[in-house]
mmCIF file of the N, C-alpha and C atoms, coordinates in Angstrom:
data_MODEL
# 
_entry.id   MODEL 
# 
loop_
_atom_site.group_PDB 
_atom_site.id 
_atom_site.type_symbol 
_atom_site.label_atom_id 
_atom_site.label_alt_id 
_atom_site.label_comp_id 
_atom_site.label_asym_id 
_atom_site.label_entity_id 
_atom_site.label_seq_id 
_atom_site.pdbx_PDB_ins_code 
_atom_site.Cartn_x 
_atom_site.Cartn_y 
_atom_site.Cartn_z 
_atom_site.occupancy 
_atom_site.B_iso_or_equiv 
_atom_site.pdbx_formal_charge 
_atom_site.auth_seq_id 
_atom_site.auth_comp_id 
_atom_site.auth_asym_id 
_atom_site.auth_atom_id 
_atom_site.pdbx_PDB_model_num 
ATOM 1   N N  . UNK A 1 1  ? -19.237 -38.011 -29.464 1.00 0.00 ? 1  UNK A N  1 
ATOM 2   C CA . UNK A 1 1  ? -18.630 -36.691 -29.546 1.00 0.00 ? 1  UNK A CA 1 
ATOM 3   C C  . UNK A 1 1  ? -19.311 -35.710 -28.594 1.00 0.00 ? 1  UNK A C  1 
ATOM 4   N N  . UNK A 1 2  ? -20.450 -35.566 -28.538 1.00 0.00 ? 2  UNK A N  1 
ATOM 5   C CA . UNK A 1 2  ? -21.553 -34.661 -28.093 1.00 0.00 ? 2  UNK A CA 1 
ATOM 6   C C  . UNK A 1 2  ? -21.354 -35.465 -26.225 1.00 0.00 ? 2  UNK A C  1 
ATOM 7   N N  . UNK A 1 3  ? -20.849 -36.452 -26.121 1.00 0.00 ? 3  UNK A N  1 
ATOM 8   C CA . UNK A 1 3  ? -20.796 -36.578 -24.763 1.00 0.00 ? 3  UNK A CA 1 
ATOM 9   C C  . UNK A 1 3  ? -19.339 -36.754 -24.324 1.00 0.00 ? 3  UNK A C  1 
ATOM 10  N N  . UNK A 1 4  ? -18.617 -36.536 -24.940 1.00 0.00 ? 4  UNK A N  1 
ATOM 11  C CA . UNK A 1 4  ? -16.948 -35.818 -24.788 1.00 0.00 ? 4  UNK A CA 1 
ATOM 12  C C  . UNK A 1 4  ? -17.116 -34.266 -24.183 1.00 0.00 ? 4  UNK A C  1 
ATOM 13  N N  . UNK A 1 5  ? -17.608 -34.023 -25.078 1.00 0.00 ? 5  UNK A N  1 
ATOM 14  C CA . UNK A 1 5  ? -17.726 -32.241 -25.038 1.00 0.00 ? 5  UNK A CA 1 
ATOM 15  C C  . UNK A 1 5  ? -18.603 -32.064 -23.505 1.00 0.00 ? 5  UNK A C  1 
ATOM 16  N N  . UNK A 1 6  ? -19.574 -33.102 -23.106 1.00 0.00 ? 6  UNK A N  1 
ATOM 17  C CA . UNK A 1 6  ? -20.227 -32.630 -21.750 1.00 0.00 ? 6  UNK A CA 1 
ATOM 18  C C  . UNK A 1 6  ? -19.560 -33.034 -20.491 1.00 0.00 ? 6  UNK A C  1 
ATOM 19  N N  . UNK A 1 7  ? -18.612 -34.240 -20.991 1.00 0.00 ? 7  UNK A N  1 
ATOM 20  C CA . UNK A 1 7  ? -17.585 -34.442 -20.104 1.00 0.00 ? 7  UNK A CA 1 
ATOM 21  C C  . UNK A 1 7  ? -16.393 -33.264 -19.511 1.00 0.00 ? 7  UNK A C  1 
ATOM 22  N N  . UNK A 1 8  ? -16.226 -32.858 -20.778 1.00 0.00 ? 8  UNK A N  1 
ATOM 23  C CA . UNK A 1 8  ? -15.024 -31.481 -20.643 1.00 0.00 ? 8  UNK A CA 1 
ATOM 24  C C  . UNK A 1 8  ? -15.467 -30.815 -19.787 1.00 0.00 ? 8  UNK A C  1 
ATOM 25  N N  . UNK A 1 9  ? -17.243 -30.141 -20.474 1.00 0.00 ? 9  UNK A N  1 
ATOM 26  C CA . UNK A 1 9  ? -17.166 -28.775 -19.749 1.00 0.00 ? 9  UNK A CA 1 
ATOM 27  C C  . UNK A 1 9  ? -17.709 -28.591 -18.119 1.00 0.00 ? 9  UNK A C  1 
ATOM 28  N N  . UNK A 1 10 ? -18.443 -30.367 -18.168 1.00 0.00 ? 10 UNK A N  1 
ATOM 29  C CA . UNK A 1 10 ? -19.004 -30.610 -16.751 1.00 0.00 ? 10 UNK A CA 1 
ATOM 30  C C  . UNK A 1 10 ? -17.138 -30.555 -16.028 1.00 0.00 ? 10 UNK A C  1 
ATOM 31  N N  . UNK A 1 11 ? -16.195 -31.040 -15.801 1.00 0.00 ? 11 UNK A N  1 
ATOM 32  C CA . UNK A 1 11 ? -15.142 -31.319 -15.232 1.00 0.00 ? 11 UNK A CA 1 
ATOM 33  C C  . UNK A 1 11 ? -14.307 -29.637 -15.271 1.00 0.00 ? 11 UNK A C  1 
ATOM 34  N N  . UNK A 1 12 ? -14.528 -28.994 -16.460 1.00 0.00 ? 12 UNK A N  1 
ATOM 35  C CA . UNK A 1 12 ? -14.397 -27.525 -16.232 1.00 0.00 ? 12 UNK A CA 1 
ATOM 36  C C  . UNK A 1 12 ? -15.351 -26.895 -15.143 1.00 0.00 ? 12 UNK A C  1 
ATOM 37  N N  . UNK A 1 13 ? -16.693 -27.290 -14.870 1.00 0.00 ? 13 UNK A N  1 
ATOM 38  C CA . UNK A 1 13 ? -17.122 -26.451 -14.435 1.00 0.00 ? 13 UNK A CA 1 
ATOM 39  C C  . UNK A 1 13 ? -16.967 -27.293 -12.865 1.00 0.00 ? 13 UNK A C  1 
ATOM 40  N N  . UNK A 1 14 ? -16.706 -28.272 -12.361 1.00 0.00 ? 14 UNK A N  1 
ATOM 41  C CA . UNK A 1 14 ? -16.214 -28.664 -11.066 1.00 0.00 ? 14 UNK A CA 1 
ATOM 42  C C  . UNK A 1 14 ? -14.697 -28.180 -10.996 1.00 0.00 ? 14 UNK A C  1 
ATOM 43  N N  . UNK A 1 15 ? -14.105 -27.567 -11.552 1.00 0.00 ? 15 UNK A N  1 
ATOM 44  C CA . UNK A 1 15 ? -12.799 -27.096 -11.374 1.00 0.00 ? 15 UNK A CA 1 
ATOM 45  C C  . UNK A 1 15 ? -12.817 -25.659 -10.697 1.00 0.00 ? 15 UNK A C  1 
ATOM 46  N N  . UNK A 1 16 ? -12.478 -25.350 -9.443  1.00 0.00 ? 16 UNK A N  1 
ATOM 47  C CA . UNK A 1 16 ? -12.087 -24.126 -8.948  1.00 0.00 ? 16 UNK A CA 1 
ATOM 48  C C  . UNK A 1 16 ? -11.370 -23.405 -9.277  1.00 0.00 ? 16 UNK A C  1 
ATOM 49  N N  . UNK A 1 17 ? -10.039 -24.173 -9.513  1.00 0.00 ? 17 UNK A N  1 
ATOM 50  C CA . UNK A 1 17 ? -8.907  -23.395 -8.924  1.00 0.00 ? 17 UNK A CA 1 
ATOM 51  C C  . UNK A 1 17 ? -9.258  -22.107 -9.523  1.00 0.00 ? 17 UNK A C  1 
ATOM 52  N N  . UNK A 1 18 ? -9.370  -21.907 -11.037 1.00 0.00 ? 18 UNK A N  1 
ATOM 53  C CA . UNK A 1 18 ? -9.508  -20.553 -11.620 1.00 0.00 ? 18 UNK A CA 1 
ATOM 54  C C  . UNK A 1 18 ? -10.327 -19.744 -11.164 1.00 0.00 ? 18 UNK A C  1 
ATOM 55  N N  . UNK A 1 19 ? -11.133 -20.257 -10.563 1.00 0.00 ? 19 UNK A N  1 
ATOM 56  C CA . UNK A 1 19 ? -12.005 -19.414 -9.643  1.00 0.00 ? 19 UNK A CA 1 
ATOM 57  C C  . UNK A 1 19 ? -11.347 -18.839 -8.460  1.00 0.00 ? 19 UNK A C  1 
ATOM 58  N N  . UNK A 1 20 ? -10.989 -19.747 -7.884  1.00 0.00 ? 20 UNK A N  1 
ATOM 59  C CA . UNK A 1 20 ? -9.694  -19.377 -6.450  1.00 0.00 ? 20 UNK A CA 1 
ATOM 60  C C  . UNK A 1 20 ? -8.527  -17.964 -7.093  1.00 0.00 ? 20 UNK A C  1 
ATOM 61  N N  . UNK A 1 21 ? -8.396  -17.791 -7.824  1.00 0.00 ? 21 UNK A N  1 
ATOM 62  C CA . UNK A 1 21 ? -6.983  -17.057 -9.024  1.00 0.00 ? 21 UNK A CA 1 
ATOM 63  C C  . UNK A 1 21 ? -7.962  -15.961 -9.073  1.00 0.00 ? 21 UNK A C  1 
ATOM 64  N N  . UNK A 1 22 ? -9.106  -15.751 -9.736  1.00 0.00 ? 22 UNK A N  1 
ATOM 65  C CA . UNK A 1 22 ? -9.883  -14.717 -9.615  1.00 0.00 ? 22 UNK A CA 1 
ATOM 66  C C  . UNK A 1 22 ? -10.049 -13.647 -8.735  1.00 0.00 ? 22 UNK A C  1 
ATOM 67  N N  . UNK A 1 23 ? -10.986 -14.350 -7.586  1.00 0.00 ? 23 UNK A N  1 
ATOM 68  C CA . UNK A 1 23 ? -10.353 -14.413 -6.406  1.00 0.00 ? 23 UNK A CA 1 
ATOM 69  C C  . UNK A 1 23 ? -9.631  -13.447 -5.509  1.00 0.00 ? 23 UNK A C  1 
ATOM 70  N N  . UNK A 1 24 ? -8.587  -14.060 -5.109  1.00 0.00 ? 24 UNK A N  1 
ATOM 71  C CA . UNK A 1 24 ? -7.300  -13.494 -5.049  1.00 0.00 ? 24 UNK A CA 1 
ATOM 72  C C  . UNK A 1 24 ? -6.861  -12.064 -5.654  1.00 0.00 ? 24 UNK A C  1 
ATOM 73  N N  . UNK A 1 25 ? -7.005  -12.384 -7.081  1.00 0.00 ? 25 UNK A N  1 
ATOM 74  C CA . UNK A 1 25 ? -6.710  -10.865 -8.038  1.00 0.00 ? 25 UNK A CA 1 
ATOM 75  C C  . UNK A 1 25 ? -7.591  -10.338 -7.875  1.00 0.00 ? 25 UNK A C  1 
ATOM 76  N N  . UNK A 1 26 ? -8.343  -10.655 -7.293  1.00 0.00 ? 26 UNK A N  1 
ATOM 77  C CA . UNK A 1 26 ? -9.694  -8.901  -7.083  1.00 0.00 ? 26 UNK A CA 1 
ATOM 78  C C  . UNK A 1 26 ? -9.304  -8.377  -5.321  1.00 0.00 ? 26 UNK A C  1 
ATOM 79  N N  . UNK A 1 27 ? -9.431  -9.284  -4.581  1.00 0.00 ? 27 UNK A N  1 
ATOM 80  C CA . UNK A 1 27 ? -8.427  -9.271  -3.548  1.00 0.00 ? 27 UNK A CA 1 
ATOM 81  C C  . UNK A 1 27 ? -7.360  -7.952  -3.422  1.00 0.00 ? 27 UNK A C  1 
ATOM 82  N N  . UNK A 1 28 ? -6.199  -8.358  -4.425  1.00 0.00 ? 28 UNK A N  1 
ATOM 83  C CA . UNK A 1 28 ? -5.384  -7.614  -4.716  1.00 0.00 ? 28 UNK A CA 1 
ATOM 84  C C  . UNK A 1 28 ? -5.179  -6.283  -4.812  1.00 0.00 ? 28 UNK A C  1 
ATOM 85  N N  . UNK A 1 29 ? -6.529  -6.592  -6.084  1.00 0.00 ? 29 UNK A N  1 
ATOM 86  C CA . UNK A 1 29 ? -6.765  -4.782  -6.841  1.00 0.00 ? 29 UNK A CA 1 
ATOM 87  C C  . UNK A 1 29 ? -7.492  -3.795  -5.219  1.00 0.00 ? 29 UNK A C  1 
ATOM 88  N N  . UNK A 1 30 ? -8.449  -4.679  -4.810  1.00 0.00 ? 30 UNK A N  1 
ATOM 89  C CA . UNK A 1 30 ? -9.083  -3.694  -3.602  1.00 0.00 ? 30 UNK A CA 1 
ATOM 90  C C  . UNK A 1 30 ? -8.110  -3.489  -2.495  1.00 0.00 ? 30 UNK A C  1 
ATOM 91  N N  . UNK A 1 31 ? -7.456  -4.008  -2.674  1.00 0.00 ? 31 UNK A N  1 
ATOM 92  C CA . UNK A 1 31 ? -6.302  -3.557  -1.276  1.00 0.00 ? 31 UNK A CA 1 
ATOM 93  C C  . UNK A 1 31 ? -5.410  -2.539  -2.027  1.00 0.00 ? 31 UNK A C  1 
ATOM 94  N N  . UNK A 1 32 ? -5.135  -2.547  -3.734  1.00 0.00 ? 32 UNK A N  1 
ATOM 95  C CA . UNK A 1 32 ? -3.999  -1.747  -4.396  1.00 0.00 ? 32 UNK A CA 1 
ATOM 96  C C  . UNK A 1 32 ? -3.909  -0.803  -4.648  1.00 0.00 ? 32 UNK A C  1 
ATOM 97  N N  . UNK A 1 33 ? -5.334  -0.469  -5.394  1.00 0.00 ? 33 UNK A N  1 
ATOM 98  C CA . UNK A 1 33 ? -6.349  0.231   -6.364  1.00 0.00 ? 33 UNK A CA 1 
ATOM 99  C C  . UNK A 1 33 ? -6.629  1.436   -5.273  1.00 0.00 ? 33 UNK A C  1 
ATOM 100 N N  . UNK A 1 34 ? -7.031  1.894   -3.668  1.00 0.00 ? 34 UNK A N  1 
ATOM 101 C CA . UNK A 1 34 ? -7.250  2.594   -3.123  1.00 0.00 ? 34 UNK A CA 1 
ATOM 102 C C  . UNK A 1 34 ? -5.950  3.356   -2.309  1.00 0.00 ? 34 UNK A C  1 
ATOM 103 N N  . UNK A 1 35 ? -4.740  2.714   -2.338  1.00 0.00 ? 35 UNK A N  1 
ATOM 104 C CA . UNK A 1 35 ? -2.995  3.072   -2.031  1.00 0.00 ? 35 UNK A CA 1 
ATOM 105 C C  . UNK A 1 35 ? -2.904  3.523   -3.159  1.00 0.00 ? 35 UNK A C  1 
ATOM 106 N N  . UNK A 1 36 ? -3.030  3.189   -4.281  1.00 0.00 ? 36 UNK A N  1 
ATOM 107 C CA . UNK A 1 36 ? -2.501  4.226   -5.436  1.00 0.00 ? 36 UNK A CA 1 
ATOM 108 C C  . UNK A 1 36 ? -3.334  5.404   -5.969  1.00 0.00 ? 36 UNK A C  1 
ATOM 109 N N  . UNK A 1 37 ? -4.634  5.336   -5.244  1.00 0.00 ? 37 UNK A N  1 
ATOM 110 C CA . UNK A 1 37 ? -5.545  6.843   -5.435  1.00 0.00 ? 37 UNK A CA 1 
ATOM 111 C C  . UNK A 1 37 ? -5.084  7.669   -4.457  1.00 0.00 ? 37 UNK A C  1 
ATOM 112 N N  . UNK A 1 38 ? -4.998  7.085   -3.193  1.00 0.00 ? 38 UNK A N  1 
ATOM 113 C CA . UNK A 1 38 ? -4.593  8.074   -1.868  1.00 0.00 ? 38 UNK A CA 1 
ATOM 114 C C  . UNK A 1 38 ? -2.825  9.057   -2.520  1.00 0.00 ? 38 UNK A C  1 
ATOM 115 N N  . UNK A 1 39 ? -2.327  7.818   -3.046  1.00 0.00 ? 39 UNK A N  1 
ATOM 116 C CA . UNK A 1 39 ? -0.770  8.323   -2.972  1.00 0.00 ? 39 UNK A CA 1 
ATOM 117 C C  . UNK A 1 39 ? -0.578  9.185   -4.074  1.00 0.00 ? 39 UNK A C  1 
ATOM 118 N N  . UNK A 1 40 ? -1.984  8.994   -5.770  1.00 0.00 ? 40 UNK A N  1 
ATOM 119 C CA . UNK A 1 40 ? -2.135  9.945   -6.774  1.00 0.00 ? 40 UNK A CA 1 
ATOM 120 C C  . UNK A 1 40 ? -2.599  11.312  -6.421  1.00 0.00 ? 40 UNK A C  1 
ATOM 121 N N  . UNK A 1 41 ? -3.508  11.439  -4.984  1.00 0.00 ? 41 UNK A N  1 
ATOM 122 C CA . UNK A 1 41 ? -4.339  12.515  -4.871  1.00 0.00 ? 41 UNK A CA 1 
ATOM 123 C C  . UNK A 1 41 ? -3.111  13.207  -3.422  1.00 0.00 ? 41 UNK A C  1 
ATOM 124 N N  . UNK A 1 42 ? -2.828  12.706  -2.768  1.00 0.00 ? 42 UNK A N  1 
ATOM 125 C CA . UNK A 1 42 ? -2.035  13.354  -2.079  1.00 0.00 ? 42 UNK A CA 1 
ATOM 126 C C  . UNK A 1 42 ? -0.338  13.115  -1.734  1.00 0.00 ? 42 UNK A C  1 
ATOM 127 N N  . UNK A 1 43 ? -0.417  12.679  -2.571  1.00 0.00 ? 43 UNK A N  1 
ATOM 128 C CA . UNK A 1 43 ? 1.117   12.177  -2.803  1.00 0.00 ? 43 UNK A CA 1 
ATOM 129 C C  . UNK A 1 43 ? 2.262   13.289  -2.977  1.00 0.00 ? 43 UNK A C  1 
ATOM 130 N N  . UNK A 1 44 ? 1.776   14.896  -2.980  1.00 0.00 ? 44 UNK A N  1 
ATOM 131 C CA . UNK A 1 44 ? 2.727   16.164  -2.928  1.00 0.00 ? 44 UNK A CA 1 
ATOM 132 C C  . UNK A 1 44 ? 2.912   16.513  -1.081  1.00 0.00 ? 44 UNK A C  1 
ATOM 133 N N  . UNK A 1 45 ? 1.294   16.164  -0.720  1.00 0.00 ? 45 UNK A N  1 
ATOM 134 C CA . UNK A 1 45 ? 1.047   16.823  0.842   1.00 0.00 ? 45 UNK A CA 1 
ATOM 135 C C  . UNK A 1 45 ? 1.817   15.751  1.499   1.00 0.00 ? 45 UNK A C  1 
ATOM 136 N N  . UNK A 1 46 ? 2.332   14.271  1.272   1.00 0.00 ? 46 UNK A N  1 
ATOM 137 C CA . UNK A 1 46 ? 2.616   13.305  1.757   1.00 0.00 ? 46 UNK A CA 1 
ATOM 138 C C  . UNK A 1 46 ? 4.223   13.675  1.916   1.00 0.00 ? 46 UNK A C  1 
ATOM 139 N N  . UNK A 1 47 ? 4.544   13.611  0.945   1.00 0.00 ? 47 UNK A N  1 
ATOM 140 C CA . UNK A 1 47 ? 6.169   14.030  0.353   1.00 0.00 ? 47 UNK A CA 1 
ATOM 141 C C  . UNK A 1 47 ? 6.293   15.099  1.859   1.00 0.00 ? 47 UNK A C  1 
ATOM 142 N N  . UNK A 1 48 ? 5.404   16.251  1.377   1.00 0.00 ? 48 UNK A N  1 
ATOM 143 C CA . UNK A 1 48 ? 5.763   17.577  2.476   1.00 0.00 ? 48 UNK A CA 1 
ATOM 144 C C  . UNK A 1 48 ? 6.150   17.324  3.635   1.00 0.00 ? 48 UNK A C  1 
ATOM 145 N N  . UNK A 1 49 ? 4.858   16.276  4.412   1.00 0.00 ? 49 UNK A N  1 
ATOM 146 C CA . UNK A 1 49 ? 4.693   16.303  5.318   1.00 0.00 ? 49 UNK A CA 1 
ATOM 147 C C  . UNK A 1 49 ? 6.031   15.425  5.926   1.00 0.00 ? 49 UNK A C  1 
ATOM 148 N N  . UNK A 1 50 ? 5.920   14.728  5.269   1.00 0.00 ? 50 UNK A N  1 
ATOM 149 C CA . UNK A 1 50 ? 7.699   13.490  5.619   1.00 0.00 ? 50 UNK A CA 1 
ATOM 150 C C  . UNK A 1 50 ? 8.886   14.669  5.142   1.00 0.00 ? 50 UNK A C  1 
ATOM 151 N N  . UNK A 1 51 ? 8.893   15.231  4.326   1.00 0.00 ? 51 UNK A N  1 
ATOM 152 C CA . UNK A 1 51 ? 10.244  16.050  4.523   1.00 0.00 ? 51 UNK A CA 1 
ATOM 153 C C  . UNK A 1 51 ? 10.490  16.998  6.047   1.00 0.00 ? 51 UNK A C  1 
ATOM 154 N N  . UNK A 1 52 ? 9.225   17.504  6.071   1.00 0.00 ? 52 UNK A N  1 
ATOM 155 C CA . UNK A 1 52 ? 9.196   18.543  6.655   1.00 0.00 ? 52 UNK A CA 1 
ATOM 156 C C  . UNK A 1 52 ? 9.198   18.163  8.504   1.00 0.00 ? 52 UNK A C  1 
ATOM 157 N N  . UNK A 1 53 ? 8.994   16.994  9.223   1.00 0.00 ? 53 UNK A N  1 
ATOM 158 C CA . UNK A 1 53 ? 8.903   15.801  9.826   1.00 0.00 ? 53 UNK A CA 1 
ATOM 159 C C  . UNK A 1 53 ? 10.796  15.711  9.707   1.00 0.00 ? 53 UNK A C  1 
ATOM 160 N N  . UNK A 1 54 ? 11.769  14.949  8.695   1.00 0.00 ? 54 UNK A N  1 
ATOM 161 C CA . UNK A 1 54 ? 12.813  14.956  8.517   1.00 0.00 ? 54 UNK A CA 1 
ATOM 162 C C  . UNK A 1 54 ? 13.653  15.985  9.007   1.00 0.00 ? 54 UNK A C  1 
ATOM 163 N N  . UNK A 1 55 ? 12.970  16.965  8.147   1.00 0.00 ? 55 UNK A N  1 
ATOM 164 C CA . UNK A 1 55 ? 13.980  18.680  8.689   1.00 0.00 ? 55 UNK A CA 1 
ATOM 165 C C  . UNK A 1 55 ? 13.935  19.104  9.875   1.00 0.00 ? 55 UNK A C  1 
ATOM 166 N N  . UNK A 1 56 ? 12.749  18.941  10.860  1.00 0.00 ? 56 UNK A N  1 
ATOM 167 C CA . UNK A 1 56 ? 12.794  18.665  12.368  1.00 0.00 ? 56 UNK A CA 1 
ATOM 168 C C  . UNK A 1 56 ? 13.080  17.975  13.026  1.00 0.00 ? 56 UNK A C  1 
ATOM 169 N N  . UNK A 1 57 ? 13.294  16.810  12.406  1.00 0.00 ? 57 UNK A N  1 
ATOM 170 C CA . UNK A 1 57 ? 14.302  15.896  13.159  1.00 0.00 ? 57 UNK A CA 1 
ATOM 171 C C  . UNK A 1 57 ? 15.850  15.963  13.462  1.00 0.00 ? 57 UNK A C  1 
ATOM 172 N N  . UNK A 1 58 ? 16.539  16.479  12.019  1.00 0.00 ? 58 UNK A N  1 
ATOM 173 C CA . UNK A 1 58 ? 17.910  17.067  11.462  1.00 0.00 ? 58 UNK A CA 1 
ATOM 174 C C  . UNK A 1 58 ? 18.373  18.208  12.858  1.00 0.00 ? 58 UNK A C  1 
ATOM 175 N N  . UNK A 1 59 ? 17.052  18.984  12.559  1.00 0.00 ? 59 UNK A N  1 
ATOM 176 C CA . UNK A 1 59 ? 17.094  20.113  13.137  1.00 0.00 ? 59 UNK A CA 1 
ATOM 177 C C  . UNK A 1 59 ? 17.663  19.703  14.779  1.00 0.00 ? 59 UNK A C  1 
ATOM 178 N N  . UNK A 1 60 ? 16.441  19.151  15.475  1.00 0.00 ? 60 UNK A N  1 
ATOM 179 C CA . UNK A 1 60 ? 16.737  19.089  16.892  1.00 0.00 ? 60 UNK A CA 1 
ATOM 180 C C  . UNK A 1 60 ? 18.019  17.806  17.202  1.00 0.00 ? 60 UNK A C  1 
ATOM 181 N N  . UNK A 1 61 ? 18.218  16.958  16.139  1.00 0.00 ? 61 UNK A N  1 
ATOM 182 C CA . UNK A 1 61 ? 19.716  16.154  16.430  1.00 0.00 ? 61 UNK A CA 1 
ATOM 183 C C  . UNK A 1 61 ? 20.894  16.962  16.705  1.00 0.00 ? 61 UNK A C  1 
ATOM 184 N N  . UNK A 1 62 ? 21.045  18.303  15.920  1.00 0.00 ? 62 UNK A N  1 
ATOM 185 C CA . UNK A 1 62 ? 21.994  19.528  15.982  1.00 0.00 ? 62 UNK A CA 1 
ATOM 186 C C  . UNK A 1 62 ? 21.682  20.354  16.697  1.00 0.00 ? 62 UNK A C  1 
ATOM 187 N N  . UNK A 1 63 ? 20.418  20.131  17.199  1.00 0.00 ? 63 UNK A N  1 
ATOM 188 C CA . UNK A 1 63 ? 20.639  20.987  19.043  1.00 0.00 ? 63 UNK A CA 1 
ATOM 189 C C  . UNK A 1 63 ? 21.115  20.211  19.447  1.00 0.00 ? 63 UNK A C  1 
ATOM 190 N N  . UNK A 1 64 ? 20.979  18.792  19.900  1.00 0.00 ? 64 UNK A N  1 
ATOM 191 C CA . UNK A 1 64 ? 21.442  17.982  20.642  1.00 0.00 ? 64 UNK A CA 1 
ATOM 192 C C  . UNK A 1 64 ? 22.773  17.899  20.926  1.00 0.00 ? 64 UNK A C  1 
ATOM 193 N N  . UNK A 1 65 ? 23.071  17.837  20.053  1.00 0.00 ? 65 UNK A N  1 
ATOM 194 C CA . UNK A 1 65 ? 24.920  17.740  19.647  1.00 0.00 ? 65 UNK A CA 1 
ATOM 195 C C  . UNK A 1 65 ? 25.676  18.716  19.708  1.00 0.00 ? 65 UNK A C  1 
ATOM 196 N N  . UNK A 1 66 ? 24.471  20.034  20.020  1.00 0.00 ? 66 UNK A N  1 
ATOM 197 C CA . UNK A 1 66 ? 25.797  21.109  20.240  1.00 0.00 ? 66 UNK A CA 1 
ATOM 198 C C  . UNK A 1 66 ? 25.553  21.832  21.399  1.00 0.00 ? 66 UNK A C  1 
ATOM 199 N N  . UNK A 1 67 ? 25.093  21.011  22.540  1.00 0.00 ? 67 UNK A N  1 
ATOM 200 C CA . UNK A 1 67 ? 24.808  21.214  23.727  1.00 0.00 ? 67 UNK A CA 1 
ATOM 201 C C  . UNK A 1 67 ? 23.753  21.611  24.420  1.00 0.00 ? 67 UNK A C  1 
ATOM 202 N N  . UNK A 1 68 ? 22.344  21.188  23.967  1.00 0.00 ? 68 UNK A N  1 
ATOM 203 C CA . UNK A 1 68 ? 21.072  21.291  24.320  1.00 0.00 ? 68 UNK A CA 1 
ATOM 204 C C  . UNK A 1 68 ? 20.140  21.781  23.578  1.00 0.00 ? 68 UNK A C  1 
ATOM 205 N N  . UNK A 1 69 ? 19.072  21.576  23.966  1.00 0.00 ? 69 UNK A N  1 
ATOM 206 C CA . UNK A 1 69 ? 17.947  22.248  23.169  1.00 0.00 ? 69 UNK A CA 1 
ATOM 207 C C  . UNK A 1 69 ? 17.187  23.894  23.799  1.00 0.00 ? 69 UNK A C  1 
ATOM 208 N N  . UNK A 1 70 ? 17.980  24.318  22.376  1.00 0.00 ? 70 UNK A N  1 
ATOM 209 C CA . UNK A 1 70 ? 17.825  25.923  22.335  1.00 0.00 ? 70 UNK A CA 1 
ATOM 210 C C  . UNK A 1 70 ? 16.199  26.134  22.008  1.00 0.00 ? 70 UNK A C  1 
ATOM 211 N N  . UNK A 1 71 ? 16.022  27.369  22.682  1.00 0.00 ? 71 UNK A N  1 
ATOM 212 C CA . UNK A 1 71 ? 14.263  27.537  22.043  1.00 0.00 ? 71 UNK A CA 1 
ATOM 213 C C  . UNK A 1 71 ? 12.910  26.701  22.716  1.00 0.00 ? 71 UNK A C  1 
ATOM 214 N N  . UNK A 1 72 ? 13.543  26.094  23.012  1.00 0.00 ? 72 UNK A N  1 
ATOM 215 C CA . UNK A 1 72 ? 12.335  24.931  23.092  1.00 0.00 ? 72 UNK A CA 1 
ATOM 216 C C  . UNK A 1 72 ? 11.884  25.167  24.904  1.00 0.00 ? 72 UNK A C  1 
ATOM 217 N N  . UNK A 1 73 ? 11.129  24.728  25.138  1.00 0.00 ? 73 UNK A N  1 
ATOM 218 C CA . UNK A 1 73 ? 10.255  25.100  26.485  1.00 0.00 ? 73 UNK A CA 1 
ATOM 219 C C  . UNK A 1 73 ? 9.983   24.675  27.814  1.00 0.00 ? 73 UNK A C  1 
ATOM 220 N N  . UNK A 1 74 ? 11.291  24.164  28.580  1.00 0.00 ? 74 UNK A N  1 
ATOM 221 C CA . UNK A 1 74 ? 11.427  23.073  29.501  1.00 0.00 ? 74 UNK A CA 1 
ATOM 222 C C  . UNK A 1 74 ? 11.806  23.994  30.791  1.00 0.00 ? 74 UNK A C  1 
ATOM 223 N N  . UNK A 1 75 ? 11.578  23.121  31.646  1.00 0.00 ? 75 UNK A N  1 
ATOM 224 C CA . UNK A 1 75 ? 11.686  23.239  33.175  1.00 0.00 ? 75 UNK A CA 1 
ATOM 225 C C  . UNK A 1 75 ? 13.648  24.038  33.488  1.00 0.00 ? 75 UNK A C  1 
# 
């Protein structure tokens, strides 16, 4: 009995894979875990900055289209 049981846990403890799975999921979290602090802590200034990026884009497509770019500072 007592050398069943050293069989198991010796063949558990030559077993990786679960180690490999570990691993991996810590892997994961450090690549995840610092995208979801950046996007918790500035995730309003982010939003802004892409809308506001958008609305200047909108903006100068409708100069474009209605016969040049007004305002702006060219030769």
């Amino acid at each position: 009995m007592l050398e069943l049981i050293r069989e198991r846990l010796s063949a558990l403890h030559e077993d990786e894979e679960g180690l490999t799975v570990v691993e991996v999921v810590l892997l994961i979290a450090l690549i995840v875990l610092p995208i979801v602090l950046i996007l918790i802590l500035f995730g309003k200034d982010i939003k802004a900055f892409i809308a506001n990026m958008w609305n200047n884009t909108k903006k100068e497509a409708t100069e474009l289209q209605s016969g040049g770019m007004t305002g702006s500072s060219g030769s």
